[in-house]
N, C-alpha and C positions, 0 to 999 in steps of 0.2 A: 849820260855817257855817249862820246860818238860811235857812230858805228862804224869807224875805221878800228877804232879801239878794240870793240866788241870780237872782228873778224879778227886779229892781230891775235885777243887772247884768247880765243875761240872761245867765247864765253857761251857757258850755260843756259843761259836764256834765250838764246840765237837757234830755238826751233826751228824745222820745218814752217810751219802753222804763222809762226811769228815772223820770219822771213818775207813771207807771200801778205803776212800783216806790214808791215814797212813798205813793201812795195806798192802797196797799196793806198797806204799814206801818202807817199810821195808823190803818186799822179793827183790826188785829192789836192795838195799842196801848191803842184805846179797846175793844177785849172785852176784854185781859187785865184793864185798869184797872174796868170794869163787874163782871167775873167775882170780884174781891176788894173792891164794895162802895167801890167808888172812884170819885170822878166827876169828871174833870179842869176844868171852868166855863169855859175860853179855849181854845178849840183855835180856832188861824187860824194863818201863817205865820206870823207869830213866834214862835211855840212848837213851833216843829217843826226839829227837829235835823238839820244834812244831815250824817254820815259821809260822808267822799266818798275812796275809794281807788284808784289805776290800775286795780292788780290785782284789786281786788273791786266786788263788786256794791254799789250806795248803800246807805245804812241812814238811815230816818228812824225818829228817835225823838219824841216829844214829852215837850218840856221846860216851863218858866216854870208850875210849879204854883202859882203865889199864889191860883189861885180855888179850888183843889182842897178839894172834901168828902170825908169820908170818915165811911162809914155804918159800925153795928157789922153781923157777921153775924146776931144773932139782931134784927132790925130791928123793935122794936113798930110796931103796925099805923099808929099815928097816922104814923112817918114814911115810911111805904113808898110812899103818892103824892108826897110831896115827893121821894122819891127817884129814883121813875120818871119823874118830870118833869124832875129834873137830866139823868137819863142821855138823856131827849129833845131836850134845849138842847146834848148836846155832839156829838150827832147832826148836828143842825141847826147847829150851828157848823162843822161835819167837812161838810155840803152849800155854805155858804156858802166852804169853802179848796178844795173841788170845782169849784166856780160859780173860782176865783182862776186854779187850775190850768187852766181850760179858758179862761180868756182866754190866759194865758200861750201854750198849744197855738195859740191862732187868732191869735196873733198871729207865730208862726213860720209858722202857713197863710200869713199875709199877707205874710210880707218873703220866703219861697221864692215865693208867684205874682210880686210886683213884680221879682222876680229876672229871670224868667223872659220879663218884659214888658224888660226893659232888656238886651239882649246884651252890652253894653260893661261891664256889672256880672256880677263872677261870686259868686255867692253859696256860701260855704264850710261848706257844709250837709251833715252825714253821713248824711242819711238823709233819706230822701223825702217827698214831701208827704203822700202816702197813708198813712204809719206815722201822723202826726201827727194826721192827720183822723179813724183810726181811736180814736185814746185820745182826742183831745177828744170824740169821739164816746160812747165809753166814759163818759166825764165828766160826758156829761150827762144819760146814761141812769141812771147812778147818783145825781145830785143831782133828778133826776124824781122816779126810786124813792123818795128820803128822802121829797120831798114828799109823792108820794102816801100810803105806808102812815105818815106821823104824823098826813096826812089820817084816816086809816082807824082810828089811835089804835093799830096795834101795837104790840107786845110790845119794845124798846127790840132785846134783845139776838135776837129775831127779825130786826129789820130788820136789826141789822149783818152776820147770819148770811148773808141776803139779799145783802147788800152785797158782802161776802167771796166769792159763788159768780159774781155780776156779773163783778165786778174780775179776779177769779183765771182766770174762763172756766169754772168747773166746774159 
């Protein structure tokens, strides 16, 4: 299923937990895809793959390669700013399904407080507001980060490096 899908029907399996697991995937995905000289050019919900199993953990992949470059390894100098420029746009595309995810987050804030506001409504929520507040929280601390150090012109596969110790906790 893609996860534009998923946000559209707000589906059930779009945890907190799971959320912060996608995001997480995704920078895994854009360093593998960086680290072999690859630059995916659309990362946004549509291009991101939900695995969704009872028994396991979600797996987001990123799919729909039509924009995808692919640089050689031995890269003459002429195209190595275009290159570090692509890998900053997929960054920046990977802040803007950040900025997606963190609505999605706030707007489960929104229908667990209205829940909350209406007693005669029970809202069928596995998990509390707090889990939720914490990864949009997360969310936006990470799509800050992106800004600031592209601001700052970093190192591409620094920042995702960055990103990865945010997301992860480490």
């Amino acid at each position: 299923m893609l996860l534009s899908n998923s946000i559209r029907l707000q589906s059930d399996y779009l945890t907190s937990h799971r959320i912060l697991q996608i995001s997480m995937n995704i920078i895994q995905a854009i360093q593998s895809l960086h680290l072999n000289n690859i630059v995916h050019g659309s990362i946004n919900t549509d291009a991101v793959i939900l695995l969704i199993s009872p028994k396991e953990p979600i797996t987001a992949l990123l799919g729909k390669f039509s924009n995808t470059t692919i640089f050689k390894n031995d890269l003459h100098e002429k195209y190595r700013n275009r290159y570090r420029q692509l890998m900053k746009t997929d960054i920046s595309d990977f802040a803007l399904l950040c900025n997606e995810l963190s609505s999605y987050c706030q707007t489960q804030i929104d229908q667990i407080n209205e829940s909350q506001l209406q007693p005669d409504k029970v809202m069928q929520a596995s998990e509390g507001i707090e889990s939720w507040r914490s990864v949009n929280e997360k969310l936006r601390i990470v799509k800050d980060a992106i800004d600031d150090q592209l601001q700052e012109n970093r190192e591409p596969k620094q920042i995702l490096a960055d990103l990865w110790a945010i997301t992860s906790g480490d």
